[in-house]
C-alpha positions as CSV (number, residue, x, y, z in Angstrom):
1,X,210.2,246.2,-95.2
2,X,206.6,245.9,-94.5
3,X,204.7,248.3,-92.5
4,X,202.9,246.8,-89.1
5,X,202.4,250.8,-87.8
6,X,199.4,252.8,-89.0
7,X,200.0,256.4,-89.6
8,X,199.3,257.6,-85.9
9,X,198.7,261.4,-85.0
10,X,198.4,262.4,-81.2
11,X,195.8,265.1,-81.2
12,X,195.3,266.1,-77.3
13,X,198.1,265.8,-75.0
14,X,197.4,266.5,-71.3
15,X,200.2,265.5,-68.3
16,X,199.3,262.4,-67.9
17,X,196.6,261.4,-70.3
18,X,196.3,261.8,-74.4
19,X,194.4,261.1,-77.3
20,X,195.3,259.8,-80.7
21,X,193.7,259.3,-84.0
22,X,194.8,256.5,-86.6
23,X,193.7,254.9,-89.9
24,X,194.2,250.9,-90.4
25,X,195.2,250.4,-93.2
26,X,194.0,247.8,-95.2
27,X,197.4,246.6,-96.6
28,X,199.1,246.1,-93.2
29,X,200.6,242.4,-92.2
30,X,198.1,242.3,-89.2
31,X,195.1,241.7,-91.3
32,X,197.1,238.8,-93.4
33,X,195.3,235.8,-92.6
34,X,193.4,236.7,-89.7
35,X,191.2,236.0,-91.6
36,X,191.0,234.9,-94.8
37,X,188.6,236.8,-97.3
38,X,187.2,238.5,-94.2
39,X,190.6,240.9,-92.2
40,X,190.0,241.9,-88.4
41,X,192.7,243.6,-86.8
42,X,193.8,241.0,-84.1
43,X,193.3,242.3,-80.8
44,X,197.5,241.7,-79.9
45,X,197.8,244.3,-82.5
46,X,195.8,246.7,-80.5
47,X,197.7,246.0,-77.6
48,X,200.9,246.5,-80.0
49,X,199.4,250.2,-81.2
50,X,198.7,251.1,-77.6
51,X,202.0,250.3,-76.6
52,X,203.6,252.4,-79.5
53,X,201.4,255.5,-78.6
54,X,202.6,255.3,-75.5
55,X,206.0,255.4,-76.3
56,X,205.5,258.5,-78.7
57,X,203.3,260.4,-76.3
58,X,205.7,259.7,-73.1
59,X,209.2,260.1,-75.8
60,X,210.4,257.2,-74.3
61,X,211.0,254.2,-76.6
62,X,212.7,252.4,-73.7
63,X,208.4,251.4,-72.1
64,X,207.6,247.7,-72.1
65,X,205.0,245.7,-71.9
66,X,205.0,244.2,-68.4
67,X,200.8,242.8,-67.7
68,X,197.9,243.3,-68.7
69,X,195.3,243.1,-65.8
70,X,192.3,243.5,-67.8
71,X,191.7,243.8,-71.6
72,X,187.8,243.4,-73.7
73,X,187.9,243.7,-77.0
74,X,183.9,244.9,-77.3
75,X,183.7,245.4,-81.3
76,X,185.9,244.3,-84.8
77,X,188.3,246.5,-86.5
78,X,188.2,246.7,-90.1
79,X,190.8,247.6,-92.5
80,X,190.7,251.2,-93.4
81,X,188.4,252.0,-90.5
82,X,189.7,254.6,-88.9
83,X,190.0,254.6,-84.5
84,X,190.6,256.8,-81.6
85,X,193.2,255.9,-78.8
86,X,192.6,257.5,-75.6
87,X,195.2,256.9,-73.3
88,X,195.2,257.8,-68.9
89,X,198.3,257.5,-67.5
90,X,198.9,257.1,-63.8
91,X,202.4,256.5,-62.1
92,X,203.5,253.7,-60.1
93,X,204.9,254.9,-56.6
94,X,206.8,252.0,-55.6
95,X,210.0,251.6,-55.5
96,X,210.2,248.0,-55.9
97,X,207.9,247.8,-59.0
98,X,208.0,251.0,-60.2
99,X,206.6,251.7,-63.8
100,X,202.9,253.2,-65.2
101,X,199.7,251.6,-65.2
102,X,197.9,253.0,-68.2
103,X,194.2,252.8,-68.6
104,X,193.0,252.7,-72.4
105,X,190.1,253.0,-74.7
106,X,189.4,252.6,-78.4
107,X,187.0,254.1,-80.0
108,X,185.1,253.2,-83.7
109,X,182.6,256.3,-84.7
110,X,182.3,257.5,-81.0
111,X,181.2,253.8,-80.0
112,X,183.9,252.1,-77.6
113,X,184.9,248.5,-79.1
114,X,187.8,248.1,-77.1
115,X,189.4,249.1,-73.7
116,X,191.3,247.6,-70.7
117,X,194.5,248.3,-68.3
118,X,198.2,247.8,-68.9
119,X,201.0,247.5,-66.8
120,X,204.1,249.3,-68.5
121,X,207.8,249.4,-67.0
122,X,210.7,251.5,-68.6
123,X,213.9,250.0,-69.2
124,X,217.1,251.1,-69.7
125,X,219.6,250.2,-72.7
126,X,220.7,246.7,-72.0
């Protein structure tokens, strides 16, 4: 089976807000043709790690991808570059759209190149 996860450690870990360092590696599917003789990570991959962090840092592996109100991919990812994740999480309070809406940025070398706001729901086992 092929490996789309980098290795990803959470280093800080407040209530409601975390960081996390990974390494991309340079033999994972996402940089297969995207593209050709010249790999970037795609930015849906980004999304992808976010979402998995998320889901580790939270223990909830039930956390889904509902929106994305605003997402700007500032830089390119490299393969074996490796990133910081930092993560704010803030609870919805509604009842009839309950879920998080998670503020994220990713950082290259202390320089931001990407950052943006998801919305996430949790689900239960269908």
């Amino acid at each position: 089976m092929e490996n789309w996860l980098p290795e990803m450690k959470i280093t800080e870990k407040g209530k409601d807000q975390f960081l996390a360092h990974l390494i991309l590696s340079a033999d994972s599917p996402w940089f297969r043709g995207h593209f050709p003789g010249k790999p970037i990570l795609p930015a849906v991959a980004i999304i992808f790690i976010v979402l998995l962090l998320l889901r580790k840092a939270m223990k909830k592996q039930d956390l889904y991808l509902k929106a994305i109100p605003r997402s700007r991919i500032r830089g390119i990812l490299l393969p074996g570059e490796e990133i910081e994740v930092h993560c704010k999480i803030k609870e919805q309070s509604s009842e009839q759209d309950p879920g998080f809406l998670v503020t994220f940025q990713v950082n290259r070398d202390g320089q931001r190149v990407g950052d943006g706001k998801m919305e996430i729901e949790e689900r239960g086992v269908i």
